[in-house]
VEXPA-136113 format. One record per residue: x, z, y of N, C-alpha, C in turn; residue in three letters. Coordinates in nm, 3 decimals. Layout:
# VEXPA-136113
+---------+---------+---------+---------+---------+---------+---------+---------+---------+------+
!     n.x !     n.z !     n.y !    ca.x !    ca.z !    ca.y !     c.x !     c.z !     c.y ! type !
+---------+---------+---------+---------+---------+---------+---------+---------+---------+------+
!       X !       Z !       Y !       X !       Z !       Y !       X !       Z !       Y !  ALA !
...
+---------+---------+---------+---------+---------+---------+---------+---------+---------+------+
# end
This chain:
# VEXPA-136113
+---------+---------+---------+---------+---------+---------+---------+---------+---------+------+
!     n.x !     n.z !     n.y !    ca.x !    ca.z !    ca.y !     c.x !     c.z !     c.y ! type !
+---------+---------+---------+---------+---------+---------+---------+---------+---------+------+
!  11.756 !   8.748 !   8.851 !  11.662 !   8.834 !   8.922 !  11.531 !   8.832 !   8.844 !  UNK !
!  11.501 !   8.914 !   8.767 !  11.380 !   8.940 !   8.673 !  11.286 !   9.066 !   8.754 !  UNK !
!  11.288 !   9.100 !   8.824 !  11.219 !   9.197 !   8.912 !  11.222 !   9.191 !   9.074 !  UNK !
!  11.074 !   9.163 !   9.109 !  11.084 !   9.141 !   9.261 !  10.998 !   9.302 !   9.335 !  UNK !
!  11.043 !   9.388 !   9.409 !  10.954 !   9.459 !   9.504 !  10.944 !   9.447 !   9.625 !  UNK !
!  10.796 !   9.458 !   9.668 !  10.809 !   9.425 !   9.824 !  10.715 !   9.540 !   9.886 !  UNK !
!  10.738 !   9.596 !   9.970 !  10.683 !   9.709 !  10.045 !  10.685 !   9.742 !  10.163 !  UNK !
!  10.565 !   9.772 !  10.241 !  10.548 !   9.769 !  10.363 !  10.593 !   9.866 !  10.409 !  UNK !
!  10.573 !   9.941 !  10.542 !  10.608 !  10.031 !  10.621 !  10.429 !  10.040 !  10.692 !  UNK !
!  10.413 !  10.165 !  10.673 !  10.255 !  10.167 !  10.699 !  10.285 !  10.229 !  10.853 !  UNK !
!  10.193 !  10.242 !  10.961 !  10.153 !  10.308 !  11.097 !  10.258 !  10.225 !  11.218 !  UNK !
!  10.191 !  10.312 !  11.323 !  10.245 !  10.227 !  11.435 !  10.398 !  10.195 !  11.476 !  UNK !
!  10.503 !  10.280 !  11.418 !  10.594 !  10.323 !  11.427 !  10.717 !  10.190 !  11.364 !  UNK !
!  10.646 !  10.169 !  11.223 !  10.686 !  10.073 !  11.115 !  10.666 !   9.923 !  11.158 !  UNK !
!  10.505 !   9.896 !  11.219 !  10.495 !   9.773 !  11.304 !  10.589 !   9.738 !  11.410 !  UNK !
!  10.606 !   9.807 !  11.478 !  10.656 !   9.823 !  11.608 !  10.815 !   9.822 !  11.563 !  UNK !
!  10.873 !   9.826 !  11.442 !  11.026 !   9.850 !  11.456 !  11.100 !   9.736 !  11.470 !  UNK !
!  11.054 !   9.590 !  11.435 !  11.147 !   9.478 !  11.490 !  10.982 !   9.405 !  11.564 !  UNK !
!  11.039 !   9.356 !  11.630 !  10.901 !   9.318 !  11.745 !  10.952 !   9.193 !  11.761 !  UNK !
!  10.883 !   9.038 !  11.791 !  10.953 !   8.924 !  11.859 !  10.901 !   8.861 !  11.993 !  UNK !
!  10.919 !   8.890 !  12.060 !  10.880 !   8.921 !  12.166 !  10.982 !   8.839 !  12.330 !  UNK !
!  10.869 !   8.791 !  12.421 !  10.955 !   8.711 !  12.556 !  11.009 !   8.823 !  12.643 !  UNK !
!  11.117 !   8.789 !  12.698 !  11.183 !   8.884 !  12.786 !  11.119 !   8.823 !  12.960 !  UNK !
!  11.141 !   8.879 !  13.063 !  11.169 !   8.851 !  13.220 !  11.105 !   8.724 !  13.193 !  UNK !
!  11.248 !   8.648 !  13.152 !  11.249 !   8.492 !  13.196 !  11.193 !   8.414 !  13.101 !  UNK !
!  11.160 !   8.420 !  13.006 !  11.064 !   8.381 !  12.911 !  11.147 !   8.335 !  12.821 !  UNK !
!  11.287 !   8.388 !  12.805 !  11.355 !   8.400 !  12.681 !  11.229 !   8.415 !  12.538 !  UNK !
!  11.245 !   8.349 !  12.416 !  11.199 !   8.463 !  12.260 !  11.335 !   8.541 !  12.255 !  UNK !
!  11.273 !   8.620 !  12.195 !  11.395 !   8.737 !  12.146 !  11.327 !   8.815 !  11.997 !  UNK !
!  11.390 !   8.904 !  11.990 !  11.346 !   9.001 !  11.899 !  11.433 !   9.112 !  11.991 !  UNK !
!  11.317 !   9.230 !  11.937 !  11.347 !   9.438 !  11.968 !  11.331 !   9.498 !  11.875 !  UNK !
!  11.424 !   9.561 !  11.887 !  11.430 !   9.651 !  11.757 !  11.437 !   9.798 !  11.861 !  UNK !
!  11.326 !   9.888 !  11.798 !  11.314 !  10.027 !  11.873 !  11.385 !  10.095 !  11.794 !  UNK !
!  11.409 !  10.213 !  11.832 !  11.490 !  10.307 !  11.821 !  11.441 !  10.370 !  11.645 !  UNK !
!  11.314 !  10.331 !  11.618 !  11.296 !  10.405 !  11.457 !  11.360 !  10.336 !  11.357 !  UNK !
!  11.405 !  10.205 !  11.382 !  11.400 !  10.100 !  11.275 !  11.468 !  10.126 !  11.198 !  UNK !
!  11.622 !  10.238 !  11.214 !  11.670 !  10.271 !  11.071 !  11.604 !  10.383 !  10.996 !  UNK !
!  11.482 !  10.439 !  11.069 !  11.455 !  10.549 !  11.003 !  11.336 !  10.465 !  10.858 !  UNK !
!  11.222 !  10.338 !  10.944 !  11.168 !  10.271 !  10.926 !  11.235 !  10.223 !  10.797 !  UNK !
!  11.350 !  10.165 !  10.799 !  11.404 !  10.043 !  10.690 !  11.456 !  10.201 !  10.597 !  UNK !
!  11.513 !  10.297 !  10.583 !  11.539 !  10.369 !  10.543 !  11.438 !  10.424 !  10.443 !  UNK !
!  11.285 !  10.449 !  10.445 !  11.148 !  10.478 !  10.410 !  11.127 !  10.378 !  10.359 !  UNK !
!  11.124 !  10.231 !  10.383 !  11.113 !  10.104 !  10.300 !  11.224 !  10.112 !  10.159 !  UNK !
!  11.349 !  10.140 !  10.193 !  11.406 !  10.140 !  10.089 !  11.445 !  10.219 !   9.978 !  UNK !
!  11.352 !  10.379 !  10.055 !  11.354 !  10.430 !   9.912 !  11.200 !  10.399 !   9.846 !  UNK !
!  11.115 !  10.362 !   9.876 !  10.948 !  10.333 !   9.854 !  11.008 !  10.160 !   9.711 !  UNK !
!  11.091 !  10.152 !   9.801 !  11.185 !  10.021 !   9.698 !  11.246 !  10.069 !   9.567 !  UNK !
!  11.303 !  10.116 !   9.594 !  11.426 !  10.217 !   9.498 !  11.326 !  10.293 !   9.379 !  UNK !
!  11.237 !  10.369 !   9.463 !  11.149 !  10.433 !   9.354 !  11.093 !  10.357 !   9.253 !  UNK !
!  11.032 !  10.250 !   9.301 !  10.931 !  10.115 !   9.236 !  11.015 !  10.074 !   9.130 !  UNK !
!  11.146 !  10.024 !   9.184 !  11.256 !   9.884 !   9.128 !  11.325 !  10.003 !   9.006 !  UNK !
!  11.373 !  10.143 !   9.062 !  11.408 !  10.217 !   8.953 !  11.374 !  10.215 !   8.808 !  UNK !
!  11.248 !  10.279 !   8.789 !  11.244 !  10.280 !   8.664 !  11.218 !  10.124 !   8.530 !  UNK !
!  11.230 !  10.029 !   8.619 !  11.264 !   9.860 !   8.514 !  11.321 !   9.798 !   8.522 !  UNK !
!  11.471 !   9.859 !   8.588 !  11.598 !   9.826 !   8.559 !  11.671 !   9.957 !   8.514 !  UNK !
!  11.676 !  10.058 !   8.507 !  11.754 !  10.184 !   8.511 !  11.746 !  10.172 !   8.284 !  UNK !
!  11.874 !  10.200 !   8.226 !  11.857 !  10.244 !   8.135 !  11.746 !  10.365 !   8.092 !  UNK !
!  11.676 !  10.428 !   7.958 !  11.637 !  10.547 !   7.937 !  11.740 !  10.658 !   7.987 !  UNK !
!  11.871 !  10.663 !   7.933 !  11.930 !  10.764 !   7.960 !  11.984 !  10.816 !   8.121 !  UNK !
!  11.967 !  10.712 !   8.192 !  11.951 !  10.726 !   8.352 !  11.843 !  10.759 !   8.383 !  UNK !
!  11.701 !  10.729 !   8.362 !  11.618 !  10.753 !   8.401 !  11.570 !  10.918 !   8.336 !  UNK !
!  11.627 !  11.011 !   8.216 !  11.607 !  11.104 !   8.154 !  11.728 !  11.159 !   8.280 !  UNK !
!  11.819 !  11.123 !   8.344 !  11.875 !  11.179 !   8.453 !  11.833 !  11.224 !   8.514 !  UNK !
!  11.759 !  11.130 !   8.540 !  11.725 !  11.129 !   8.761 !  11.585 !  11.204 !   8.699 !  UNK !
!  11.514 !  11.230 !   8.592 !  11.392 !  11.325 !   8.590 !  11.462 !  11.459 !   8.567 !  UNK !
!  11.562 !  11.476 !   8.514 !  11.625 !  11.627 !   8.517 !  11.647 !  11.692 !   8.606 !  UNK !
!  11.695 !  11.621 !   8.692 !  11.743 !  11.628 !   8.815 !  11.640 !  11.679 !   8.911 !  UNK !
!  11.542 !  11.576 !   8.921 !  11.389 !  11.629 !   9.024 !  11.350 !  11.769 !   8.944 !  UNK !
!  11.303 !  11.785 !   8.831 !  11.300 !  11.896 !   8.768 !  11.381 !  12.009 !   8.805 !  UNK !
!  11.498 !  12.009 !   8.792 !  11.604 !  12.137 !   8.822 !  11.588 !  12.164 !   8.958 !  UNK !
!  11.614 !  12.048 !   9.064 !  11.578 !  12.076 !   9.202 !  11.425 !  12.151 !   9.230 !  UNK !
!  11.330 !  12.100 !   9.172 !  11.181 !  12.179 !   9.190 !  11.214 !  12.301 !   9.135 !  UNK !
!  11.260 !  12.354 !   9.038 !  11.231 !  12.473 !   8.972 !  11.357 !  12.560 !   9.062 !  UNK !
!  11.488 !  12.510 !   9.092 !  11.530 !  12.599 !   9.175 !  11.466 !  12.639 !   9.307 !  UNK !
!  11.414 !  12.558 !   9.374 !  11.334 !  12.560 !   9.470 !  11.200 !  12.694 !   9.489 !  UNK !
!  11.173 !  12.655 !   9.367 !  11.025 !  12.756 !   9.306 !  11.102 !  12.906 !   9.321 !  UNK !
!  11.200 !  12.942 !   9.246 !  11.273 !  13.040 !   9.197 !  11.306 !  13.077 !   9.334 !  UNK !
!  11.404 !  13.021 !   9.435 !  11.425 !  13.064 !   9.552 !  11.283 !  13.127 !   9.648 !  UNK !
!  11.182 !  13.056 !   9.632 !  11.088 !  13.102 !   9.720 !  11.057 !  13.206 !   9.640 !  UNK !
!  11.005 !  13.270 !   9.538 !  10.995 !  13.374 !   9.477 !  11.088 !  13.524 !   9.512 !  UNK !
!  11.186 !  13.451 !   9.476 !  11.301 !  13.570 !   9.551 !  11.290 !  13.647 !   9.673 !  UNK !
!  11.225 !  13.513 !   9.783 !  11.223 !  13.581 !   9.890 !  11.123 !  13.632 !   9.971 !  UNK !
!  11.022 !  13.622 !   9.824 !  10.863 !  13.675 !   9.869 !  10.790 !  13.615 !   9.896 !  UNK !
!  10.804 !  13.458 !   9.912 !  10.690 !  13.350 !   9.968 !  10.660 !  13.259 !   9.881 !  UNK !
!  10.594 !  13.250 !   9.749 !  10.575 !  13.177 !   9.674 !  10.524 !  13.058 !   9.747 !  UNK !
!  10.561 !  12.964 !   9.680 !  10.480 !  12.867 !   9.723 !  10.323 !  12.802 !   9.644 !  UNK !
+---------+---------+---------+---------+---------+---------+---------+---------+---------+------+
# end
């Protein structure tokens, strides 16, 4: 393991997604609300992005920029077509 990332989850939503917290009877517990896979989901690409490019070969990483590229420019091209530049 030669590369460590660590990244938060910013606003109330992200705090709030595992909680540890007493129940009734004064159980501890932990809650997990209803965002937390959306939450851990946003953590792990904010991860992915970071950790990507200093492990990924050049020729993967000349990928995954082609890729964002072709997707933006089709994107561009479609809104043009249909009169709403962006």
């Amino acid at each position: 393991l030669e590369h460590l990332v660590r990244s938060h989850g910013v606003g109330k939503e992200a705090t709030e997604a595992v909680y540890q917290t007493e129940d009734t009877e004064g159980h501890l517990g932990v809650r997990l609300s209803k965002d937390v896979v959306r939450v851990a989901s946003e953590c792990m690409e904010r991860n992915l992005t970071v950790l990507g490019p200093r492990v990924l070969p050049w020729s993967e990483l000349f990928r995954v920029g082609w890729s964002v590229a072709r997707r933006a420019a089709v994107r561009a091209l479609r809104a043009v077509l249909r009169g709403n530049p962006a």
